[in-house]
C-alpha positions as CSV (number, residue, x, y, z in Angstrom):
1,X,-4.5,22.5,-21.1
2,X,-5.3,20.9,-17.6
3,X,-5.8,23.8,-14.9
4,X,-4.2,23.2,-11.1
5,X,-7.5,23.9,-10.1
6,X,-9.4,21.1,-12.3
7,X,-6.9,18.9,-11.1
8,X,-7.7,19.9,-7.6
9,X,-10.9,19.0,-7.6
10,X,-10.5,15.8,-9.5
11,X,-7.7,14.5,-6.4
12,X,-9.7,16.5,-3.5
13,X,-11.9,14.0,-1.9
14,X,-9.9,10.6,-2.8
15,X,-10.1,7.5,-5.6
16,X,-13.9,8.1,-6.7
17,X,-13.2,4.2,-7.8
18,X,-11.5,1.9,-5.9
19,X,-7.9,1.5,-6.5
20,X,-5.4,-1.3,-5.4
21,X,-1.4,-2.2,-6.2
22,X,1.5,-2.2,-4.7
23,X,3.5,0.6,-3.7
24,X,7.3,1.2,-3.2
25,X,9.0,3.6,-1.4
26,X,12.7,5.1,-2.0
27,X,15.2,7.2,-0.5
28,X,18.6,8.2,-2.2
29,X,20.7,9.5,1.0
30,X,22.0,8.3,3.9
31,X,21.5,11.7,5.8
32,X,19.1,10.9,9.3
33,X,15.4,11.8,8.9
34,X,14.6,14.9,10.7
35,X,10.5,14.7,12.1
36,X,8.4,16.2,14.4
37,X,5.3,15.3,15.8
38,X,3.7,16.3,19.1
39,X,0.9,14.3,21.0
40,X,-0.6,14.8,24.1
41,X,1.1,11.7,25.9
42,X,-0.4,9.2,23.8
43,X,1.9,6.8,21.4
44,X,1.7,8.8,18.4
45,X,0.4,7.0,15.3
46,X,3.6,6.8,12.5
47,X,2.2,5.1,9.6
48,X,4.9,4.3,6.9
49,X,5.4,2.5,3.7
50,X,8.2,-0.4,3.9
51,X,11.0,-0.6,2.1
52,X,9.9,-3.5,0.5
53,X,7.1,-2.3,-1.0
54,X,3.3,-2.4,0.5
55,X,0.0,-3.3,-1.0
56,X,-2.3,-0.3,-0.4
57,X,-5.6,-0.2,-0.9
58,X,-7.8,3.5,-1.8
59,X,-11.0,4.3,-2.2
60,X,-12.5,7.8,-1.0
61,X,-10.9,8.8,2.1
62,X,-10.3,5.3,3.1
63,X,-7.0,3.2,3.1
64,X,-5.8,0.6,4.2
65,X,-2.3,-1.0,4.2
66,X,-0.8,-4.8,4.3
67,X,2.6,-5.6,4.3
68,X,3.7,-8.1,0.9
69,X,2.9,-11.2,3.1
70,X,-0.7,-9.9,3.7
71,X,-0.2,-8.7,7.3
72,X,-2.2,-5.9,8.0
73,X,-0.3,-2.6,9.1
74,X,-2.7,0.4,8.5
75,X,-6.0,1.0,8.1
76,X,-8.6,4.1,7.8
77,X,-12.5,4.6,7.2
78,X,-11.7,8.3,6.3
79,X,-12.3,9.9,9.9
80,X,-10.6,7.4,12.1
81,X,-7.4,5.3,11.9
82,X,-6.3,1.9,13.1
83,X,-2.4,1.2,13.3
84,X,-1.9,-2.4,13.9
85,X,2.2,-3.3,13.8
86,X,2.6,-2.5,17.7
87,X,-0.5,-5.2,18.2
88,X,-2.3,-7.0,15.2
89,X,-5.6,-8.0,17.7
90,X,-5.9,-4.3,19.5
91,X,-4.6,-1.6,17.1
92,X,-3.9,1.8,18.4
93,X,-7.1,3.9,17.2
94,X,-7.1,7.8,16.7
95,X,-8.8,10.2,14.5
96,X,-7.1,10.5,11.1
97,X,-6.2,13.9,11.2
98,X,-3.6,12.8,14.6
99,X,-1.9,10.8,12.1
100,X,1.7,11.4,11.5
101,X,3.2,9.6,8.4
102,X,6.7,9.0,8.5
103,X,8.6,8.7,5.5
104,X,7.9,9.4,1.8
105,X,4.4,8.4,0.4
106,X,1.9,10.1,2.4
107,X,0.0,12.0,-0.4
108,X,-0.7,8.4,-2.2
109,X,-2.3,6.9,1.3
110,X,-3.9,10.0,2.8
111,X,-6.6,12.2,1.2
112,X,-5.9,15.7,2.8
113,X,-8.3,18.0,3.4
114,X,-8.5,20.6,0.2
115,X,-7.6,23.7,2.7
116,X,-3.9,22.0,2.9
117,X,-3.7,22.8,-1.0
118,X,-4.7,26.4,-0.5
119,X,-4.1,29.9,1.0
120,X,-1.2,32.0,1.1
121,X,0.5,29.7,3.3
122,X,0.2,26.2,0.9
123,X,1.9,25.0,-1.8
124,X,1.1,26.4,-5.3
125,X,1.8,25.4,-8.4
126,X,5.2,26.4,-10.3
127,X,4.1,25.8,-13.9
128,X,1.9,24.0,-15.5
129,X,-0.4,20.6,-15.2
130,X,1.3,18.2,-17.8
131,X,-0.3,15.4,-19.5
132,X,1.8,12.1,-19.1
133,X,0.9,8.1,-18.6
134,X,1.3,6.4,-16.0
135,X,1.1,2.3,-16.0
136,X,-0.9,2.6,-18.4
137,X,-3.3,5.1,-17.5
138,X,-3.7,8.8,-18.4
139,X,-2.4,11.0,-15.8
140,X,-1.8,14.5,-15.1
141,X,1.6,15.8,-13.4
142,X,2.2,19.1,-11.6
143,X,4.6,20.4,-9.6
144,X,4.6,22.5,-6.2
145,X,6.6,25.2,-4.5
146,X,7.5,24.0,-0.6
147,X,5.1,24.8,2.1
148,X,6.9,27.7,4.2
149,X,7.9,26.1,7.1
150,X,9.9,27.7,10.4
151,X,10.9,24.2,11.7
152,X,12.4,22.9,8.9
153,X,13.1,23.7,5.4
154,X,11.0,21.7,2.8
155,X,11.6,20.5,-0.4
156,X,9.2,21.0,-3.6
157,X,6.6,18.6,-4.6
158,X,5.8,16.7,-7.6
159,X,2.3,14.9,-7.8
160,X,1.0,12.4,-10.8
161,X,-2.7,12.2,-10.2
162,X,-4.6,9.6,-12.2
163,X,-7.3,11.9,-14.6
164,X,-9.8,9.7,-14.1
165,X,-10.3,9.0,-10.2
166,X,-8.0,11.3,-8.8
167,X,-5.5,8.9,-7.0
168,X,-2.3,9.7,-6.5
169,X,-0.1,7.6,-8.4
170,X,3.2,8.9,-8.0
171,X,5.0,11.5,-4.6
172,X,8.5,12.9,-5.4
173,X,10.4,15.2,-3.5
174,X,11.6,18.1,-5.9
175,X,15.1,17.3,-4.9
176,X,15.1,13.6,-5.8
177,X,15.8,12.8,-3.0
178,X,12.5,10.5,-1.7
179,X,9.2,9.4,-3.0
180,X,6.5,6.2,-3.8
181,X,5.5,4.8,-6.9
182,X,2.4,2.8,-7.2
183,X,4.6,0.1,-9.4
184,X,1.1,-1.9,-10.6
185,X,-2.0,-0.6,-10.2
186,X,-5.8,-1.7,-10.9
187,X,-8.8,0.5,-11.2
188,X,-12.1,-0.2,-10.4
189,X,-12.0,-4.1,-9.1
190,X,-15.1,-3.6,-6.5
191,X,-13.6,-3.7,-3.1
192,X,-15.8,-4.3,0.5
193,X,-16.1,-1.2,2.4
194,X,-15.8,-3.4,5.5
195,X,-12.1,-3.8,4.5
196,X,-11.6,-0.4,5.9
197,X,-13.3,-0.3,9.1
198,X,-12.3,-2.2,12.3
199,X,-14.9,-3.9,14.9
200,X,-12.4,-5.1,17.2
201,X,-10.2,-4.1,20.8
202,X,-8.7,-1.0,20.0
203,X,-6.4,1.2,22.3
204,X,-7.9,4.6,22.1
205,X,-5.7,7.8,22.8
206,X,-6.9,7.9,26.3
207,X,-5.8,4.9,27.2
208,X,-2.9,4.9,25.6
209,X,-1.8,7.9,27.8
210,X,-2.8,6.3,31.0
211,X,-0.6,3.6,29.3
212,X,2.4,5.5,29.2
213,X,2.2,7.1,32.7
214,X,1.5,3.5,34.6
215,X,4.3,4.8,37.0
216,X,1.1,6.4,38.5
217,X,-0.8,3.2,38.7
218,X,-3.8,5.5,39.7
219,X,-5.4,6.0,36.0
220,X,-5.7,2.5,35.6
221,X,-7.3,1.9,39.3
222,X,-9.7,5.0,38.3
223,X,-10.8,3.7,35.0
224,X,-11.4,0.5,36.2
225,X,-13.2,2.2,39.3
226,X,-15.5,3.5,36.9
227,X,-16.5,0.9,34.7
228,X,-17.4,-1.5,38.0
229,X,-18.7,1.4,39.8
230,X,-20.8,3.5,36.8
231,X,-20.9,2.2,33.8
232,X,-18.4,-0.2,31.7
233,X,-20.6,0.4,28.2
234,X,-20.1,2.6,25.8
235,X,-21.9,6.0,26.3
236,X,-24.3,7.5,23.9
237,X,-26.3,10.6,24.4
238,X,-27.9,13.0,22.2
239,X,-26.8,16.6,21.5
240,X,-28.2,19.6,20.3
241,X,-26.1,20.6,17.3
242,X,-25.7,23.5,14.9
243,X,-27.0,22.5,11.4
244,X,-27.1,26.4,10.0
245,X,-25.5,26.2,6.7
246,X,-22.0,28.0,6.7
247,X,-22.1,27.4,2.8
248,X,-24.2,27.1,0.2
249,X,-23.7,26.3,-3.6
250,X,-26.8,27.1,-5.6
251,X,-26.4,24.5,-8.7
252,X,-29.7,25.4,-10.2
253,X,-31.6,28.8,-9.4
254,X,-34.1,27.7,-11.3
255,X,-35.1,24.0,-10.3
256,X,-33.5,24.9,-6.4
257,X,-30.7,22.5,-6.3
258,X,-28.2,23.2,-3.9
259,X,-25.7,21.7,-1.8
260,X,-25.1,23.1,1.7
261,X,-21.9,22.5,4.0
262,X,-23.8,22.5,8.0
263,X,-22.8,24.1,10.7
264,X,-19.7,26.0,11.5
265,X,-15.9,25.2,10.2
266,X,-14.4,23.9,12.9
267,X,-10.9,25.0,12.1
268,X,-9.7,22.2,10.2
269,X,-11.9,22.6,6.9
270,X,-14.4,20.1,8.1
271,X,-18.2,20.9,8.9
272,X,-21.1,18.8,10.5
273,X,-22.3,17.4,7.6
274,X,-24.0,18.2,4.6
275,X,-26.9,18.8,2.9
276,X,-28.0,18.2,-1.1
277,X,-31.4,18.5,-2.6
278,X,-32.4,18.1,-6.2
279,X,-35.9,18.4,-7.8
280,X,-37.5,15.1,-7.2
281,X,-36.6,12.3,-10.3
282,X,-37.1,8.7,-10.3
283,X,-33.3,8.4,-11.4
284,X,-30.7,7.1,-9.5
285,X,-28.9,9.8,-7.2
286,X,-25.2,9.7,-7.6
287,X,-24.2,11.2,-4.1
288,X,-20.7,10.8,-2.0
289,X,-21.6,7.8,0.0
290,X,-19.5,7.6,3.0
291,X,-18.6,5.0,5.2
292,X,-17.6,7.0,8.2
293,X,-20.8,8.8,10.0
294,X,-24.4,9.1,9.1
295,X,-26.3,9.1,5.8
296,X,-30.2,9.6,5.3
297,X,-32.0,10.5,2.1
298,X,-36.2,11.1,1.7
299,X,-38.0,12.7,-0.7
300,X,-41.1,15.2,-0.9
301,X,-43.4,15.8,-3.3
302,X,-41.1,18.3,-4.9
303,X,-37.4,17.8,-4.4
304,X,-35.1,15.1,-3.2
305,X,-33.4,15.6,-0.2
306,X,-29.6,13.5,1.3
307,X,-27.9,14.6,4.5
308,X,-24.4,13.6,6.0
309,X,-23.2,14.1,9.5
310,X,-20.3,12.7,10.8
311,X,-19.1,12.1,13.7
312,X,-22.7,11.0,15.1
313,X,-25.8,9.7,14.1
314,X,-29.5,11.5,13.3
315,X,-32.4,9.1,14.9
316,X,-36.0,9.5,14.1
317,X,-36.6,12.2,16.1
318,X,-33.5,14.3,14.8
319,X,-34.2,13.5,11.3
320,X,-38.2,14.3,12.0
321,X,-37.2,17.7,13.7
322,X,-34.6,18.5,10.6
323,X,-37.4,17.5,8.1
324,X,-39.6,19.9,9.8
325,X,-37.5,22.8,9.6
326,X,-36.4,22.2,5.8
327,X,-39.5,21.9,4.4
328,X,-42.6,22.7,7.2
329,X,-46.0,21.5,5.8
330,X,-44.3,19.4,3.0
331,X,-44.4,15.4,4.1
332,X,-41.9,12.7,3.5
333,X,-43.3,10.5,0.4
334,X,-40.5,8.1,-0.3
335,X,-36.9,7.8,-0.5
336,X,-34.5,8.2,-3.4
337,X,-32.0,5.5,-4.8
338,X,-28.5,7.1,-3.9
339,X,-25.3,5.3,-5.9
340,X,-22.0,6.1,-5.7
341,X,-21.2,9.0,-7.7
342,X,-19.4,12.2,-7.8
343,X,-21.5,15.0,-9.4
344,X,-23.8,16.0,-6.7
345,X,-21.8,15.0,-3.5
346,X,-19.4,17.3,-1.3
């Protein structure tokens, strides 16, 4: 029998292949929607699935949403988020974890972070993982008690989680009442990371709020102030960080793998980076690659070594000062060949 906690773990950091299909949405009442969602000013970013049905596209953290004509509504690299239906050439941009979803479907387009799933305070199972399939592919199927709530009362969960990559197939609300169904789906077609990232105009939160206070014409003037006056580039410094592992899973007490979780939880499960070492091996390293942040691997005459930060990015000197203080005395003598994986990754 499938344990919650195996399933878990197989659905906690995303698709670990690439998964495509269309998705469809439903609702059986004609009761208004109650929502909340505060911001700080800023447009809020509602991300939903149309009636209709979308095509949604997973893999990781990332997502990435297109209407059934192929217009482009949604998209994210797994730590920031472009929502594109107010203005398809200068999205509005945010962190992820601002996003709101509105509507049934959220747990099929956005990875949550694995503390959402538990504490005293989360959903927990109330019987056992079935076995079921699903289009065609085995799945697993569990349901969860309602998340205590003092704004609203909330209706149990049922999640069918595909056994192999962990997507979310199918969201149902314990009372019927709404969900999403993947209705076709297909596995492991190799899809361009650059489909989840965006390199053009975005409107960032910032100026989204001076956007919605132009009554007070004077944010714009000061912004603009600033970028003929200072500096209209982007600014990059460097900054003195943290790295002190908060966490450390020993693999192998006898070879010394580990995997480490640096610097300090900053309140919403997520860490600086990581850190993973192996003993040295001319095999392919099967690692998380990520497309959001910063990814460097060497090796030493000894072990292999892979570090992950994000936000930011480690230059020579960083990675030459975080070298030093792994492994003082032992030199860099190559690199290792990282693939996509998911046995020694976060």
């Amino acid at each position: 029998m499938t344990e919650w906690v195996e399933m878990l773990v197989t659905m906690a950091d995303g698709p670990k292949q690439p998964v495509q299909g269309v998705v469809v949405p439903y609702r059986h009442s004609d009761e208004p929607w109650r929502f909340s969602n505060g911001t700080y000013g800023e447009t809020p970013v509602l991300p939903r699935l149309r009636p209709g049905g979308v095509r949604l596209y997973r893999w990781g953290r990332r997502s990435r949403i297109e209407s059934m004509d192929g217009d482009l509504l949604f998209m994210s690299d797994g730590a920031t988020a472009w929502y594109f239906t107010s203005d398809p050439q200068r999205p509005r941009c945010t962190e992820l974890r601002n996003v709101q979803f509105y509507g049934p479907g959220r747990e099929l387009v956005i990875t949550r972070p694995v503390s959402h799933w538990v504490g005293d305070h989360h959903a927990r199972p109330t019987g056992p993982v079935t076995d079921l399939d699903c289009l065609g592919r085995r799945c697993w199927s569990v349901d969860l008690a309602p998340r205590e709530s003092r704004a609203m009362p909330r209706s149990s969960l049922r999640l069918v989680v595909d056994a192999d990559t962990g997507a979310v197939l199918e969201q149902h609300s314990g009372d019927g009442v709404t969900g999403a169904t993947y209705t076709d789906v297909t596995v492991g077609s190799p899809i361009d990371p650059a489909l989840f990232t965006w390199n053009g105009p975005v409107v960032t939160d910032l100026e989204s709020r001076a956007l919605a206070g132009r009554g007070d014409p004077q944010w714009d003037e000061s912004m603009q102030w600033f970028h003929e006056n200072v500096t209209a580039e982007r600014i990059y410094v460097p900054v003195l960080m943290d790295f002190t592992p908060s966490l450390v899973d020993l693999r192998d007490r006898e070879s010394g793998a580990f995997f480490a979780s640096l610097g300090p939880n900053n309140g919403f499960g997520q860490h600086a980076g990581w850190l993973i070492r192996r003993p040295r091996s001319n095999e392919p390293w099967k690692v998380k690659v990520k497309a959001n942040g910063h990814q460097v691997a060497w090796s030493t005459e000894d072990f292999d070594w892979a570090c992950h930060i994000s936000p930011g990015t480690l230059d020579a000197t960083a990675i030459a000062i975080l070298q030093q203080q792994l492994h003082p005395g032992d030199p860099v003598v190559g690199t290792p060949e990282l693939v996509f994986g998911r046995s020694d990754g976060p």
